[in-house]
N, C-alpha and C positions, 0 to 999 in steps of 0.2 A: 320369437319375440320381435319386437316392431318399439321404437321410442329413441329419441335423443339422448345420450349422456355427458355428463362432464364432470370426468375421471381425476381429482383432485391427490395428487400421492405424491411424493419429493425423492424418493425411492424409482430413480430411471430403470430399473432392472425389472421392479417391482412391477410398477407401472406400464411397460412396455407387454407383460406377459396379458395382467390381468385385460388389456386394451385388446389383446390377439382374440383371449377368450370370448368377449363380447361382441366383440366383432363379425368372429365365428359366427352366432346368434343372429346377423343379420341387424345390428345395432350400430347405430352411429356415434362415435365416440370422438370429443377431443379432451384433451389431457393438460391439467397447469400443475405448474411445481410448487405453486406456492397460492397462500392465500390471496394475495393483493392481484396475482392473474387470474385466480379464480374470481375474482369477484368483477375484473374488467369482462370477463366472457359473458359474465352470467347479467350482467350489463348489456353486452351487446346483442346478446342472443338469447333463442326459447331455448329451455332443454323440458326432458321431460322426468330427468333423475340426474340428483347431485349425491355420488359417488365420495366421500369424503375423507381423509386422515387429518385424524386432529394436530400430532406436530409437523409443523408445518414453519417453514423459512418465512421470517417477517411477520404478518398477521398469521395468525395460530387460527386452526381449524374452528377450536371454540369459538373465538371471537367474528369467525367469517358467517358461522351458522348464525351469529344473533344478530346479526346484521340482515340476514339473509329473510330471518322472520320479522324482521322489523319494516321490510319492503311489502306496498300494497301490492306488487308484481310479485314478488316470490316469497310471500307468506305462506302458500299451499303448495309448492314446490316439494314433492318426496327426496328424503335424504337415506341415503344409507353409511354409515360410519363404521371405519375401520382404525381400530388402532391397536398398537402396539404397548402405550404405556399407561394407559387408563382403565383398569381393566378392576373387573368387577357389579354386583348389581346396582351397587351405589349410583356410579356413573352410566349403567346403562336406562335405569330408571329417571334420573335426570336428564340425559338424553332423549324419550320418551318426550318429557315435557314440553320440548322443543320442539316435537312432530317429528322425530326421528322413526322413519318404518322398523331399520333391523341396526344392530350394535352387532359388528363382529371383531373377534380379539382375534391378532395376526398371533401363531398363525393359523389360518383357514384353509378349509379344502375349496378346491373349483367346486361342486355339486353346493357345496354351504353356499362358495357366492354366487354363482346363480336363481340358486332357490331365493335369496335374498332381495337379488334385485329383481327375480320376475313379482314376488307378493309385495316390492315397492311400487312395479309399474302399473300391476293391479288394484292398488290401492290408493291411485293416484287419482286428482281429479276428475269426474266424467269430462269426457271431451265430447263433442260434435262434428262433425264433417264441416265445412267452411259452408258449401253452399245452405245447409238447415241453420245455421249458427247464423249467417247474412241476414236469411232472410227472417229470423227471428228479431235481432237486431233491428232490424227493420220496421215489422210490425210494430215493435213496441216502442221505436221512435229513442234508443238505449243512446246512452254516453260511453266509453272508456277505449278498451286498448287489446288489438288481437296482435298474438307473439305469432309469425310466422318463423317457417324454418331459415335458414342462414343470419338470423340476427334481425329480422326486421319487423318492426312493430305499426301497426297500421291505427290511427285514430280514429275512434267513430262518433261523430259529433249528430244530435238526432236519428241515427241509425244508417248516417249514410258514412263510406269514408270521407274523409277531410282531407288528412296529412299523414304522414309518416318518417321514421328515421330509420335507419341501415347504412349499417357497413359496407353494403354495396354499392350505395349510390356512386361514392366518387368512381371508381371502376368503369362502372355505369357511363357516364361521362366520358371519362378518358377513351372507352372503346367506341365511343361516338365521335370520335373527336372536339367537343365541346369543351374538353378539359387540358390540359397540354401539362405529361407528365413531368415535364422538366420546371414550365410553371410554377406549377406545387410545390414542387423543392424548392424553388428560390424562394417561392412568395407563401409560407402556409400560412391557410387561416388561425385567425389569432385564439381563436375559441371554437368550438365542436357544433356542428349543427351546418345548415347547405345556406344561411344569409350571410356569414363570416363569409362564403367563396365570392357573393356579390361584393360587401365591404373590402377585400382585396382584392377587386379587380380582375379577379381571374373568369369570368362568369358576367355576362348580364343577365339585370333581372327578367327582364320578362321572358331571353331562354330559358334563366333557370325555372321558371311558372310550368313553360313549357316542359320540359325535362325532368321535372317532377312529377306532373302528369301523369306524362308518358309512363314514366318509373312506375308508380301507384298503379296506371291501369292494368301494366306486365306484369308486376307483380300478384294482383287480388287472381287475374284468371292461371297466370301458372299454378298460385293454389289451389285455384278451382279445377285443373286437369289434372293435377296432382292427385285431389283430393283429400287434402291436407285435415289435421285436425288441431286447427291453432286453439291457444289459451285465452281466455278471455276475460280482463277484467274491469270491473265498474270504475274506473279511475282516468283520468284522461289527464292527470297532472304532469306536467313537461311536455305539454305538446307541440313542438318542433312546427317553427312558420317557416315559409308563407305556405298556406291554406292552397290546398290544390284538389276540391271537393267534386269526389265523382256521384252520380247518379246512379243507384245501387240498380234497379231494374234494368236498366240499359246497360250498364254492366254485364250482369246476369244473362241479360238475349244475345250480347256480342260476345260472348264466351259459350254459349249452348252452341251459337253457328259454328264453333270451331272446334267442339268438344266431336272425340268418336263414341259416335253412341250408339249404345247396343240395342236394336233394334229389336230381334228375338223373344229376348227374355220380356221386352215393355210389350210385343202385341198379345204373347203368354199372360199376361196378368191383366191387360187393361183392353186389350180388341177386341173384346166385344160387347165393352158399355157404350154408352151414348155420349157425347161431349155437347155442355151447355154452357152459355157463358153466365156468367155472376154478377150482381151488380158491381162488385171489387175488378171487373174486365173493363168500366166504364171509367173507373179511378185513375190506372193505372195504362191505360194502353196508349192514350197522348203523348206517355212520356217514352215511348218504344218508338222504334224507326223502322219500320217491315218493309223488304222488299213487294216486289207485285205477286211473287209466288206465296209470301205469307200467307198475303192476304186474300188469293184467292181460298187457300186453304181455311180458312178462317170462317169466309160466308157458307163452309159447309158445316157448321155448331147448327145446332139447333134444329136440324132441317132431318131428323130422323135417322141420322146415318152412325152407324159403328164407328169407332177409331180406327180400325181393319178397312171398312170400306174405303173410309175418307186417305187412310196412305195409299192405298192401291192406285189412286188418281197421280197421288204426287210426283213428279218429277225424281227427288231424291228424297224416297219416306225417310231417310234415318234424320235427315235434318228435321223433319216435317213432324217425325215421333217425337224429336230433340225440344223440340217449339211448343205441342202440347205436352210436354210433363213439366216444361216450367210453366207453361200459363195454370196448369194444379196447382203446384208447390206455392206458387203465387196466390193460391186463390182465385186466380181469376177464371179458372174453368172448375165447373162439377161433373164429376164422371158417374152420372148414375146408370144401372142395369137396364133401366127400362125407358123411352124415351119421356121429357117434360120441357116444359113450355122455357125458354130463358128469359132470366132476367131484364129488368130495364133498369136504364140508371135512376135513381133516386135524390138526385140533384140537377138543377139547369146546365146545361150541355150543350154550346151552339153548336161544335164541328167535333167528330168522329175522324179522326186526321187518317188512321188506320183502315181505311174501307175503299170499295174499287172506285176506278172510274165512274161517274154517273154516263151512262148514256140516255140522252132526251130525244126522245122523236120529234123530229120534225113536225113543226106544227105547219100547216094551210094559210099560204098570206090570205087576208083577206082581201076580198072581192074589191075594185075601185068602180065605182059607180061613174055613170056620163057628168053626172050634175057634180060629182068631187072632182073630173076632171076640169067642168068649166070652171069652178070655184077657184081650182088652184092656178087653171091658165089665167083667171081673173086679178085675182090678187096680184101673179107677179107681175102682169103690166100693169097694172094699175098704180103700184110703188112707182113704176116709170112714168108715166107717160098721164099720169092723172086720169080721173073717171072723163072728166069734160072729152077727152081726146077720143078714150077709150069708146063712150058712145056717140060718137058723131054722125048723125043720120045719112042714110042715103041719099044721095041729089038723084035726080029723074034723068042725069047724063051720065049717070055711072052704070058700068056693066053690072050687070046681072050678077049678084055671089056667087051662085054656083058655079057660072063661067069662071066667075075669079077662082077660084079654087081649082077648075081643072086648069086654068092659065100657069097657078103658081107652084101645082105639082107635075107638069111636064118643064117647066122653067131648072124645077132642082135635079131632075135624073141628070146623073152621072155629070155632076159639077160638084166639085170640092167645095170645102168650108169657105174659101176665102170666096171663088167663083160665085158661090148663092150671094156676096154680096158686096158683088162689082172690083175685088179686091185681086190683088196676087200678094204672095209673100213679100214681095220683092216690095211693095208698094201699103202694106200694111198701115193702118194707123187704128187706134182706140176708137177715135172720137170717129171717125166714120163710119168703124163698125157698128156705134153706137146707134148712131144716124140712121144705117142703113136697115140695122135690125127694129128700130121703133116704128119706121114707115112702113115694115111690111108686114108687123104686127098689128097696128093699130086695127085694121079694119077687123080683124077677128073677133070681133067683140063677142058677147054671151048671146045679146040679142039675135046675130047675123046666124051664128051658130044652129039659134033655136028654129032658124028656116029651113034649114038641110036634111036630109036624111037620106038613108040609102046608101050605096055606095061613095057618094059625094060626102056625107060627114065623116064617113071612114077617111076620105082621102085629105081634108081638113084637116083630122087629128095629124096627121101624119105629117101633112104640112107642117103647122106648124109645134109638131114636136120635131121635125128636124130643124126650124128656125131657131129653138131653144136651146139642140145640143150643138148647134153650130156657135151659137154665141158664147154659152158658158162655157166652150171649149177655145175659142179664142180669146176672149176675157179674161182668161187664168192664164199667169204666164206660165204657169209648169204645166197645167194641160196642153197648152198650145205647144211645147216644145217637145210633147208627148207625140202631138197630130205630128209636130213638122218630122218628126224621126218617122214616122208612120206611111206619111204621105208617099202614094204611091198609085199608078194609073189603076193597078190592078182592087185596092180598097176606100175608093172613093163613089161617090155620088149615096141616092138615096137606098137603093138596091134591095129593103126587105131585110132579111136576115141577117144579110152581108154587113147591110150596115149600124146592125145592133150590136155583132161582132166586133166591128171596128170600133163603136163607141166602146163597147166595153172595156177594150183593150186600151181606150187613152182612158180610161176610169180608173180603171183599174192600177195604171202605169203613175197617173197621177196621183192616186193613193199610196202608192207605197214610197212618193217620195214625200208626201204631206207625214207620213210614218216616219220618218227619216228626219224632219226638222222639229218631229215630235209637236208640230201642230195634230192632235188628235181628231178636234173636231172637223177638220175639214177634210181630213184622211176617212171620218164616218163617212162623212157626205157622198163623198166622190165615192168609194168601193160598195157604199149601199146603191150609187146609180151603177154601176160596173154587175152589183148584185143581179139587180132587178132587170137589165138586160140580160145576162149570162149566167142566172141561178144554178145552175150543173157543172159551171168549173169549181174542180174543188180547192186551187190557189184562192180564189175570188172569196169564196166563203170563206177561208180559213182567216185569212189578211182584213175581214169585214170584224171578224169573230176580235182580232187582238186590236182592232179599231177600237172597235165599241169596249173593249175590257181596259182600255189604258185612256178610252175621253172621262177626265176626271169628273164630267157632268152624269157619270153613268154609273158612279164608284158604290154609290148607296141606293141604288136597282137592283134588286132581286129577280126584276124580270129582263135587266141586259143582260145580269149574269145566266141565267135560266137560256137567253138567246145566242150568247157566246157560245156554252157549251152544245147547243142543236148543232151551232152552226158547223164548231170543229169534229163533230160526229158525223156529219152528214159531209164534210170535207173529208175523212180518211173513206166513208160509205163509197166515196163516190173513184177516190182513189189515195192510197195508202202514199203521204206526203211528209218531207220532211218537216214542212212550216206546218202543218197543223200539230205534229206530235211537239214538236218545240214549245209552241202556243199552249199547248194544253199541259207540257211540262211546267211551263212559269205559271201558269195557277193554281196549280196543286203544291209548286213549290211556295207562294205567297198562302197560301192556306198551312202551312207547314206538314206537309205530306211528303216530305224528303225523299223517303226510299221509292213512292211512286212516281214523284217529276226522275226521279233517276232514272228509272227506267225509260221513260219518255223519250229524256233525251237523247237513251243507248240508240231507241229506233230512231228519231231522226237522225242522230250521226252514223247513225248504220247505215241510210239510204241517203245521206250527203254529210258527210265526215268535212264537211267546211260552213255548216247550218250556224251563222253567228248565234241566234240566241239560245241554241243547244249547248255551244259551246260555253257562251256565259254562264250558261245553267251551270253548269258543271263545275265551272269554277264557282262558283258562286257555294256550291254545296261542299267541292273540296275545302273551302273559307269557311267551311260554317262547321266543317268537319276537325280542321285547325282550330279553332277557336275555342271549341270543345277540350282541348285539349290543354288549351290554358286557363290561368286561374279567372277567378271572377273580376280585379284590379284589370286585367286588358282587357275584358268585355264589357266590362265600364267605361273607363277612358280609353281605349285604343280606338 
């Protein structure tokens, strides 16, 4: 026998035997002497059979029973009655009336009172297992009140929990230290319920939010690993605030991950159907938080394979078996025999929170044409320096351009920024640099340009794109103080590769402090020129990629986004980095994809355990993982 009782008899001799007997049984029994404690038990707690003696000290048995059917809670409550001085059919068919199972006259044999109370327990309401009983609840979106074991009754408001009371709670507290046993003695609450402990001061409220919670959530999954089969009924009257409303699905997956689940007996009955997802997988699966092992588990639905197959892959099947029997029970998966096509959702859907990483291939920059290059050397002196300046014809005493050209690129080898334009650190100024870079641009016009070819327009370009990064690099005082840490005999002049290297590297250096004053756009700028010198470092990409994802000009692109993600793929492609998992953590976690930036950030702080924005991630999600935990009043106003 298996059920709760509460053994009503005023008779300690009496009482103490028939308690051994049941016990025996494997039956949980507690024991009141009287009616008025019977009726505070049956108050605080489920049972599953009230054991009863009508005379009884104070409220009389009779009087406790009509009370007892009078409660929408323990109207269907099985009774069994014992007594001594009411004896006869008269009073046993009246009894009867009251939903009474069995009448027995003391005195009685053990085999009588057993027989009695097992065809009580049998005849007792159907009960459910908690987790079918949830997620019925659930479905049907129901109101009222499940009795769990020790006394605590759980509210269910739209099918989800709400609130709750028990006897436990305060306990609860105290062994957190939240509550201070001595406290309570001085100060008790003036009235029964957990807002009285705020009104006296023993407690703040939005611990207590918290601690309620927490309560609520230990307690639904202990009955969930229990297995428990609480009472349940349509009535939610005295529902104990404040409101501490959990998420029943989320519930339900963060109790699967912890439950031991018998693996054996599920791949015996179910490995060897197919697993497809349902349109009810598209409802419900935003509101779950999967790690990256779910989910890879998951993208194998649909794709032809067994249950069997697909644990074989798993890491740890019995979570993985644990994960597909609730997404059935939920509906959200069909396990047919033979393989069929899955479901789509049936309502608009932007993000699928629960699905892997995107990886996007790299796309091919496109080609830059001679004529985009004049164009855009055109434009930007021309902002300087006016068209008039820009085309100023040749006089018939000026050298030859092509000579100019090889003059002005043996002039730059192996001379420093400041050097190409008559400068030293030491003697710096704006305005000369300004000067100095307008007079040796000006003659490059489009016109002069379109005379050259060969070798000599190659070495033009070159010219004057090192004119270009020379100035835009002393012209920014954070590039410049990039070059001046830089500067060095060994990485200076114009050198070819060397010094697309170096450029890159004040681009690059200047980008991530433009990141740092959360100037965005100008942090693009800079690490897309750092880019497009140095396309193969994978730092370069990765620090281009959260450029472009935090310049708020970029926020409602489809195609930065689509570019960020190339870029932080082809960043780990190229070498497996802490700043690119970090990066690609905080958009998944801005997409609300929790359990995958979690992971993210594991790897970056796994390959640099001091990666700041890994580390904020983390916080960030332990904050979000607290918050959860309190009621809905501090995720409003806190």
């Amino acid at each position: 026998m298996t059920g709760s009782i509460l053994l009503v008899e005023d008779n300690e001799r009496l009482s103490a035997m028939l308690r051994t007997v049941l016990e025996a049984r494997g039956l949980e029994v507690k024991s009141a002497a009287s009616g008025d404690q019977a009726l505070a038990l049956l108050q605080a707690q489920r049972f599953d059979l009230l054991v009863l003696d009508l005379k009884l000290p104070g409220m009389n048995g009779v009087e406790l029973l009509q009370r007892v059917r009078r409660s929408a809670a323990l109207k269907e409550l099985p009774v069994v009655i014992m007594t001594g001085v009411f004896r006869g059919e008269e009073y046993a068919r009246a009894a009867t009336k009251l939903g009474v199972k069995a009448y027995l006259e003391k005195p009685f044999g053990k085999d009588e009172f057993l027989k009695a109370v097992q065809g009580a327990l049998d005849q007792g309401p159907a009960r459910k297992d908690i987790s079918r009983l949830l997620l019925e609840l659930y479905g049907s979106g129901r109101n009222g009140m499940l009795e769990l074991r020790g006394g605590t009754r759980i509210f269910v408001v739209g099918g989800e929990p709400a609130s709750f009371s028990s006897p436990s709670f305060v306990p609860f507290l105290v062994s957190g230290n939240h509550l201070q046993r001595a406290d309570l003695e001085q100060f008790p609450p003036a009235r029964p319920g957990r807002l009285p402990l705020v009104e006296a001061g023993l407690i703040g409220y939005d611990d207590l939010l918290e601690q309620s919670r927490l309560f609520l959530f230990r307690s639904l999954v202990e009955a969930l690993l229990q297995n428990q089969s609480p009472r349940f009924t349509p009535d939610i009257a005295g529902i104990e605030l404040p409101l501490t409303p959990l998420s029943l699905p989320r519930l339900l997956h963060q109790a699967a991950g912890t439950a031991n689940f018998d693996l054996a007996p599920y791949l015996a009955g179910r490995g060897a159907l197919y697993p497809v997802r349902t349109t009810q997988y598209y409802r419900l699966a935003n509101l779950l938080n999967m790690g990256p092992e779910e989910v890879d588990l998951l993208q194998q639905l649909g794709q032809g394979k067994t249950v069997a197959t697909i644990l074989s892959d798993c890491d740890t099947p019995a979570r993985g078996a644990a994960l597909l029997d609730l997404l059935a029970r939920m509906g959200m998966m069909s396990l047919p025999a033979t393989p069929v096509a899955e479901q789509h959702p049936d309502f608009p859907q932007k993000l699928l929170f629960n699905r892997p990483i995107e990886e996007v291939a790299e796309r091919r920059a496109e080609a830059v044409s001679f004529e985009d290059l004049v164009n855009e050397v055109s434009e930007s002196i021309e902002l300087v320096v006016g068209k008039k300046g820009m085309a100023a014809p040749l006089s018939s005493t000026e050298i030859d351009f092509e000579q100019e050209v090889q003059r002005d690129y043996a002039a730059i080898q192996d001379k420093n920024y400041y050097e190409i334009f008559g400068m030293t650190p030491g003697n710096f100024s704006f305005a000369t640099l300004k000067e100095a870079y307008f007079a040796k641009t000006r003659e490059y016009s489009p016109e002069k340009f379109m005379q050259l070819s060969g070798a000599t327009l190659g070495r033009a370009q070159d010219v004057l794109s090192h004119y270009a990064n020379a100035y835009n690099t002393l012209s920014s005082v954070i590039a410049k103080e990039r070059y001046d840490e830089m500067l060095n005999a060994d990485t200076v002049g114009l050198g070819g590769k060397r010094e697309d290297e170096l450029q890159a590297r004040i681009q690059f250096q200047s980008g991530k402090v433009f990141l740092e004053m959360e100037d965005f756009a100008n942090a693009e700028r800079a690490l897309q020129d750092a880019y497009t010198l140095d396309p193969n470092d994978a730092h370069t990409s990765a620090y281009l990629a959260w450029s472009i994802y935090k310049n708020p000009g970029n926020q409602r692109s489809q195609g930065a986004l689509e570019k960020c993600r190339m870029l932080l793929s082809k960043s780990l492609q190229a070498e497996r980095n802490a700043d690119a998992f970090a990066f690609r953590g905080w958009m998944l976690l801005d997409e609300g994809r929790d359990g995958l930036a979690e992971g993210e950030f594991q790897k970056s702080l796994k390959l640099n355990p001091h990666q700041p924005h890994a580390q904020g991630g983390m916080r960030l999600i332990k904050e979000r993982r607290e918050a959860e935990k309190k009621g809905p009043f501090k995720r409003i106003f806190g």
